[in-house]
N, CA and C of each residue as an Amber inpcrd file, in Angstrom:
protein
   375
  16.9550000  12.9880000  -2.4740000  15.9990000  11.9590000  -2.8650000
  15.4500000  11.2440000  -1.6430000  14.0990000  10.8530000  -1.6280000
  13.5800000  10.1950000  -0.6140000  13.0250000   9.0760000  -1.6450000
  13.0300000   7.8560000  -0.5920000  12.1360000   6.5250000  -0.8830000
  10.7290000   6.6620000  -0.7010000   9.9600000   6.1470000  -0.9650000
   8.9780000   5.6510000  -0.7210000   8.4390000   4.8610000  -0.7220000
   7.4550000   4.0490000   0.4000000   6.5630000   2.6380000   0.3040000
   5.3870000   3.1200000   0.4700000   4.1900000   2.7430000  -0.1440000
   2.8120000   2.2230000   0.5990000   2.5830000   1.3550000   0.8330000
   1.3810000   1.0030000   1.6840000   0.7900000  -0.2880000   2.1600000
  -0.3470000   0.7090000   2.8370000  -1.5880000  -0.9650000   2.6960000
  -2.6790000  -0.5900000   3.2730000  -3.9060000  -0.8220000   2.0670000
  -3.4640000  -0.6620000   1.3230000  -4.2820000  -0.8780000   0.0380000
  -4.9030000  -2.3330000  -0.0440000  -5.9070000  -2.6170000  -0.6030000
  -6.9020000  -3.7760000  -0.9050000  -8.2750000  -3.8900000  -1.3140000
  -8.8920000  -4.9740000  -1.1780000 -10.5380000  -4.7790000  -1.2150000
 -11.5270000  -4.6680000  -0.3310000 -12.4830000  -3.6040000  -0.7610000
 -13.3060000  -3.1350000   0.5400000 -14.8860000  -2.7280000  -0.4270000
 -15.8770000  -3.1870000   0.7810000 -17.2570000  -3.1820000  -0.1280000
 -17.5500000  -1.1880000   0.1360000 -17.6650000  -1.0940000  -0.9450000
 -18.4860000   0.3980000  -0.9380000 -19.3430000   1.0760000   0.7260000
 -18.6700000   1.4920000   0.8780000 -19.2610000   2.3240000   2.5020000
 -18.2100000   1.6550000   3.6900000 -16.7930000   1.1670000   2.9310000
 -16.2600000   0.6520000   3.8760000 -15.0120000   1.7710000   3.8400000
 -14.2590000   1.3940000   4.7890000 -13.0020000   2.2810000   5.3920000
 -11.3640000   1.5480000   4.9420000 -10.1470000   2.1110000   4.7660000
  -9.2950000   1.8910000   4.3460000  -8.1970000   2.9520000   4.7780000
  -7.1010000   2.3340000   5.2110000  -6.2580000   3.3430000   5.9780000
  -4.7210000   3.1310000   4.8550000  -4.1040000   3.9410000   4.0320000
  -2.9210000   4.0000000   3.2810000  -1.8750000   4.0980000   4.1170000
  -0.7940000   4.1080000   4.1750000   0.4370000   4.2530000   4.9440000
   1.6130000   4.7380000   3.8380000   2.5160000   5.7490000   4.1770000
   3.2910000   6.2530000   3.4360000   4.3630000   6.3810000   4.1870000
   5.6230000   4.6780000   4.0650000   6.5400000   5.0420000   4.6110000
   8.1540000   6.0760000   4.0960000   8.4860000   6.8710000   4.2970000
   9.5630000   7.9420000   3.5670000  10.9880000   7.4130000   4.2930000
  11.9650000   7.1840000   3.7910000  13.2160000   7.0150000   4.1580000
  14.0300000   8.4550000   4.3210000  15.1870000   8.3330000   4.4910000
  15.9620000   9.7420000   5.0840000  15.4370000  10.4040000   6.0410000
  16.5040000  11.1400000   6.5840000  16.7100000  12.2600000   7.6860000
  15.8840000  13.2000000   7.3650000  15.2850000  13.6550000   6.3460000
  14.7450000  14.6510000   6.1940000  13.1890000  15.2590000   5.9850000
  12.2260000  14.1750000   5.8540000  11.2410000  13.7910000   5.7460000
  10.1200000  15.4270000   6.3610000  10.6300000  15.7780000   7.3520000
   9.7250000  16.6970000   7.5710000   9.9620000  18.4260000   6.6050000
  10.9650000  18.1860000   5.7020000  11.0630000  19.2630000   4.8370000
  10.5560000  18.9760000   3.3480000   9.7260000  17.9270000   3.2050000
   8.7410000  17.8020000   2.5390000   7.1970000  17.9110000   2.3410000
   6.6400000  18.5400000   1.3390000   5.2400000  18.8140000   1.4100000
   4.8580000  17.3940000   0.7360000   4.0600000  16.2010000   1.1800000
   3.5890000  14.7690000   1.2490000   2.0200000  15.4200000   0.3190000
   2.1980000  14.0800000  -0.4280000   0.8090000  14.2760000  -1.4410000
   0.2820000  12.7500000  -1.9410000  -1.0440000  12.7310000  -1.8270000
  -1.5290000  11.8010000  -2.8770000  -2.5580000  11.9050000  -3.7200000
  -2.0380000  10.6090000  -4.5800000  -2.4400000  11.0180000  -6.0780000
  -3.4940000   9.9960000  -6.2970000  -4.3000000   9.3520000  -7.3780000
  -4.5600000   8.0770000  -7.9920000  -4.9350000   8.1320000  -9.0970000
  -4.8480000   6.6630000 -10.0540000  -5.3210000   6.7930000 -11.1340000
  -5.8240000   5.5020000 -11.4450000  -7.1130000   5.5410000 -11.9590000
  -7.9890000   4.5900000 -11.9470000  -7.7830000   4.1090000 -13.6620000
  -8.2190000   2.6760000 -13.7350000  -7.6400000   2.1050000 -15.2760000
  -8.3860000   2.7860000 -16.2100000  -7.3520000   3.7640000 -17.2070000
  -8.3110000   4.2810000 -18.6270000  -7.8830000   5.8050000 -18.0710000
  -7.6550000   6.4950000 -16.7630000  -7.5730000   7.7120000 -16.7170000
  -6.3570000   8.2920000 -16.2060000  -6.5280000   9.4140000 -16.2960000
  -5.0070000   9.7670000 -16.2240000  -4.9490000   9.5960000 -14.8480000
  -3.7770000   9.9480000 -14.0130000  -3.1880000  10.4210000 -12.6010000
  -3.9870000  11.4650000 -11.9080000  -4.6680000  11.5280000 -10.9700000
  -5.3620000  12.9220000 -10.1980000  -4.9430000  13.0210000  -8.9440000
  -4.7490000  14.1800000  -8.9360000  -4.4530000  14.5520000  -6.6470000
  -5.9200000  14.2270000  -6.0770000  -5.2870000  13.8170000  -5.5480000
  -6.5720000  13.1940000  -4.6220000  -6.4470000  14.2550000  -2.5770000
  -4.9470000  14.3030000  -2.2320000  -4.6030000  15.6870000  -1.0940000
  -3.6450000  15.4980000  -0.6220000  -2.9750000  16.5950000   0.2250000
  -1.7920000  17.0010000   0.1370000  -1.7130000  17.6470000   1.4030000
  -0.6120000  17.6320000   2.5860000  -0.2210000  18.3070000   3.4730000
   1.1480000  18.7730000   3.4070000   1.2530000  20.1080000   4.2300000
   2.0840000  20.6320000   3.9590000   3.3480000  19.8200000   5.1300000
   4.7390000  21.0240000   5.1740000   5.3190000  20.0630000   6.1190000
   5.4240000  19.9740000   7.1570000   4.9510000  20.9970000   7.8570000
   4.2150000  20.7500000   9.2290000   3.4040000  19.9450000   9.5650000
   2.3230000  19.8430000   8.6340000   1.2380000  18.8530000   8.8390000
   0.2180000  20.0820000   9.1630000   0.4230000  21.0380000   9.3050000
  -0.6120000  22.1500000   9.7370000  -1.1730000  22.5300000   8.9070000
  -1.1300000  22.3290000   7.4230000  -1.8560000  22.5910000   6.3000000
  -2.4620000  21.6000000   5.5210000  -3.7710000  21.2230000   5.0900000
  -4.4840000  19.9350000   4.0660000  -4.7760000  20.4380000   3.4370000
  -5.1930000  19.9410000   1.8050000  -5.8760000  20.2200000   1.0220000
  -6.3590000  19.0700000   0.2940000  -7.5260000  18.7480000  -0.1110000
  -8.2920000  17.8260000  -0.5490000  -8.9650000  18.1280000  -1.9770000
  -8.9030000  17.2660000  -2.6790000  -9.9230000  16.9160000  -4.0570000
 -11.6600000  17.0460000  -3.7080000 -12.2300000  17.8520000  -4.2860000
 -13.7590000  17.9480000  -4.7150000 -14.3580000  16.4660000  -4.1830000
 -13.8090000  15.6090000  -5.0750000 -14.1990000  14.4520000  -4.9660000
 -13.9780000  13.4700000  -3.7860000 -13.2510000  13.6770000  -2.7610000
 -12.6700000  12.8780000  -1.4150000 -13.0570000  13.9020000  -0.1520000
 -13.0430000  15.1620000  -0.7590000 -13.3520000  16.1960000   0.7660000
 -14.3060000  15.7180000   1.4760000 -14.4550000  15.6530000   3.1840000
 -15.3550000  15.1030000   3.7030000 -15.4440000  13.8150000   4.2480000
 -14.9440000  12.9930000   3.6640000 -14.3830000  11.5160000   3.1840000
 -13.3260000  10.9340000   3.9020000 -11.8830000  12.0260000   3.0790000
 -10.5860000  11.4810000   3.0170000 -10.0680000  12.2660000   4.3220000
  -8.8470000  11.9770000   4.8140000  -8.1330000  12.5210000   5.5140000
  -6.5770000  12.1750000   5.4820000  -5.9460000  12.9940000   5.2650000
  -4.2560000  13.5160000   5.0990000  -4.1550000  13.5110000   6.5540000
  -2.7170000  12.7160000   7.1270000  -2.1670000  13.1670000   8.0690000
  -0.7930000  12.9800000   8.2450000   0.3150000  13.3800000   9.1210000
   1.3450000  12.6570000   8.8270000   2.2270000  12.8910000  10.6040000
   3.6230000  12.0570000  10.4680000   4.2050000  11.6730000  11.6380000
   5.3690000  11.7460000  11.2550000   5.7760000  13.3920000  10.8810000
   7.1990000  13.6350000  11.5780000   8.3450000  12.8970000  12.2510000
   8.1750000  12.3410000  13.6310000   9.0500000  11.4940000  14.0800000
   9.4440000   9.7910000  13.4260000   7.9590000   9.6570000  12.8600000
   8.0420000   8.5110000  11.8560000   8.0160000   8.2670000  10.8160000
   8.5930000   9.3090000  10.2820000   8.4090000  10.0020000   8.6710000
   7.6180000   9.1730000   7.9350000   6.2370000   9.1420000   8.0350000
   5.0080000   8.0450000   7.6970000   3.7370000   9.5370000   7.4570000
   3.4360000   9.2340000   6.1200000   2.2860000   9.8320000   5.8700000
   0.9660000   8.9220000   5.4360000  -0.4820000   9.5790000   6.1540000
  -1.6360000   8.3720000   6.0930000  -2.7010000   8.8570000   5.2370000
  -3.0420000   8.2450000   4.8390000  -4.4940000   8.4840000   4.3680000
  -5.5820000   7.5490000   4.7070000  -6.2970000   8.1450000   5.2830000
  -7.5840000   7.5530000   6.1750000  -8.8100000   7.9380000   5.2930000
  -9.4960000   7.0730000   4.1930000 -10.5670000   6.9230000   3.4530000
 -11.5090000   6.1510000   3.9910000 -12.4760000   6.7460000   4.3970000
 -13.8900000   6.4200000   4.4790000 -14.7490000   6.7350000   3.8740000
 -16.0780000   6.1230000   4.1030000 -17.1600000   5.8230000   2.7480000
 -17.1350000   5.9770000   1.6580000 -16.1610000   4.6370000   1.3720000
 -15.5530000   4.8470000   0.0490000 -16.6320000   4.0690000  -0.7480000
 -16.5060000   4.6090000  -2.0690000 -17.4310000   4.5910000  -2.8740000
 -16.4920000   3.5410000  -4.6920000 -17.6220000   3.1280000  -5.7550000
 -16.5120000   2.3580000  -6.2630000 -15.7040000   3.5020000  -7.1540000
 -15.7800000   4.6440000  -7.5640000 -15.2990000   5.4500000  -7.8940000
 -14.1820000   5.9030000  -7.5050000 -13.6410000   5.4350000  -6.2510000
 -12.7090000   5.8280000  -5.7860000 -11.4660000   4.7840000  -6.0740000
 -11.8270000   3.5120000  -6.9380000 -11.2320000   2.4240000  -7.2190000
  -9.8060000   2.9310000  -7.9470000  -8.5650000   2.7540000  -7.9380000
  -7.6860000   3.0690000  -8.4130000  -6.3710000   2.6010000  -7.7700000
  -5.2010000   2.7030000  -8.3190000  -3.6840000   2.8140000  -7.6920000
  -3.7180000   4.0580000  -7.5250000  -3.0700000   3.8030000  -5.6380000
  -2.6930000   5.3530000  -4.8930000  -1.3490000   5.5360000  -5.0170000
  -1.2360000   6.4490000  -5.3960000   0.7330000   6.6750000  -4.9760000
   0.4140000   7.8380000  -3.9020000   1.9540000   7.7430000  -3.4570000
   2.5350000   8.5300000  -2.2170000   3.3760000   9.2050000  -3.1410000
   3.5070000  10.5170000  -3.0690000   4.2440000  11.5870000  -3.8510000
   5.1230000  12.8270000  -2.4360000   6.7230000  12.9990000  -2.7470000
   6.9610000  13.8020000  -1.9560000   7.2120000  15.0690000  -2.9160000
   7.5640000  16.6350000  -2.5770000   7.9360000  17.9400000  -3.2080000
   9.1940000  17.9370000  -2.4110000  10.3480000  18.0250000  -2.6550000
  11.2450000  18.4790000  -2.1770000  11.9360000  19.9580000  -2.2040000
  10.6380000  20.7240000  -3.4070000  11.1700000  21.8640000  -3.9350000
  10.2920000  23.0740000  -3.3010000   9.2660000  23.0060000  -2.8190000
   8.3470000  24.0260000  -2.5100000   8.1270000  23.8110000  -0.9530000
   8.1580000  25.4590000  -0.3970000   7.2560000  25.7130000   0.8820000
   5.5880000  25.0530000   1.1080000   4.8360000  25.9450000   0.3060000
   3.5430000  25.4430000   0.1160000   2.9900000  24.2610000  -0.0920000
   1.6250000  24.0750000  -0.2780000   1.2420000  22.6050000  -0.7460000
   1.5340000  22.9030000  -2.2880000   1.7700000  21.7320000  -2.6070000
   1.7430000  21.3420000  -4.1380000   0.2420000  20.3280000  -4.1260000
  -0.0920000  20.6110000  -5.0310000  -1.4250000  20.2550000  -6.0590000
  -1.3260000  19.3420000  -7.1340000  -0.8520000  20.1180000  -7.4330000
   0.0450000  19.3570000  -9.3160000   1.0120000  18.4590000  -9.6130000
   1.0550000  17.3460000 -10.3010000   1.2090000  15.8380000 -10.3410000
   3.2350000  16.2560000 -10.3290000   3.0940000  17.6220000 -11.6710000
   4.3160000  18.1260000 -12.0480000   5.2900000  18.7290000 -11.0470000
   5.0090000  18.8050000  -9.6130000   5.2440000  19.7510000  -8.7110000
   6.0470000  18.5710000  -7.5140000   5.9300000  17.5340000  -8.0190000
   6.1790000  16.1970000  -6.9300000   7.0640000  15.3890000  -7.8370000
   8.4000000  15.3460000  -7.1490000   9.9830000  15.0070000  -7.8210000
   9.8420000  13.7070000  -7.0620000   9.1830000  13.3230000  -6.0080000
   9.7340000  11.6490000  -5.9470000   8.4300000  10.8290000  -5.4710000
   8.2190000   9.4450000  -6.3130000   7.2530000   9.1870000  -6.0260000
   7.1100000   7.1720000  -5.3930000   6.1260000   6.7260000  -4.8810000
   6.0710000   5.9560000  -4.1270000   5.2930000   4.9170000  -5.6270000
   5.7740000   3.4190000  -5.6050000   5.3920000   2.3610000  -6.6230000
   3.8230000   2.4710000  -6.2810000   2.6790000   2.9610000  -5.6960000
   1.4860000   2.7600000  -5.6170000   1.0550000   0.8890000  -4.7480000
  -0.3060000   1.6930000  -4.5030000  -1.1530000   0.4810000  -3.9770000
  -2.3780000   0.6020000  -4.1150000  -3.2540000  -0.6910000  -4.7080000
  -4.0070000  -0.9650000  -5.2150000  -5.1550000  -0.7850000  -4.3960000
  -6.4990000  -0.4790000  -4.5770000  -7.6820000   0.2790000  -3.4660000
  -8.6170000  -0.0880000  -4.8270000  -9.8100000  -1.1010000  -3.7640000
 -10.6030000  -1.8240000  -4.7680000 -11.7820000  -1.3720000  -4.1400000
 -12.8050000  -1.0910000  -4.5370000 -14.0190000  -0.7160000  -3.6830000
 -15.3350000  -1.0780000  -4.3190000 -15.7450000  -2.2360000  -3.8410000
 -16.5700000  -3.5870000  -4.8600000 -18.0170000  -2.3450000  -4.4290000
 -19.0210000  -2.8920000  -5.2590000 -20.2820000  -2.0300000  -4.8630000
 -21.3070000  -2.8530000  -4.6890000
């Protein structure tokens, strides 16, 4: 089992920038594939992207590609998400999601065994 925190989350006017922070507890942090999710009020949970555990692999949502950026720090077992020109659509609670079970990226909400209480990302228009 790993912990998780975010921070970084708040309010930001539409075309503005926002940096997430995903701090992970335990020794083991780099044998996890790191993911995030959000879900905006009324809809379900969506991946929003996901690196693998190297960090040598991303994958991004339709909707954030271009935009968003996945990265993460091994020695500081801290995974980021760096959102720019954010739009109000992107308004939602982010969680930080780890896989403790798979090589690959995981995608799927079902595929991610431990997850982070979320933080709130407001994006006024």
């Amino acid at each position: 089992q790993v912990q998780l925190v975010e921070s970084g989350g708040g309010l930001v006017q539409a075309g503005g920038s926002l940096r997430l922070s995903c701090a992970a507890s335990g020794r083991t942090f780099s044998s996890y594939t790191m993911g995030w999710f959000r879900q905006a009020p009324g809809k379900e949970r969506e991946f929003v992207a996901a690196i693998s555990r190297s960090g040598g692999r991303t994958y991004y949502a339709d909707s954030v590609s271009g935009r968003f950026t996945i990265s993460r720090d091994n020695a500081k077992n801290t995974v980021n998400l760096q959102m720019n020109s954010l739009k109000p659509e992107d308004t939602a609670v982010y969680y930080c999601a780890a896989d403790s079970r798979r090589i690959g990226i995981s995608l799927r909400e079902y595929e991610y065994d431990n997850w982070g209480q979320g933080t709130q990302v407001t994006v006024s228009s």
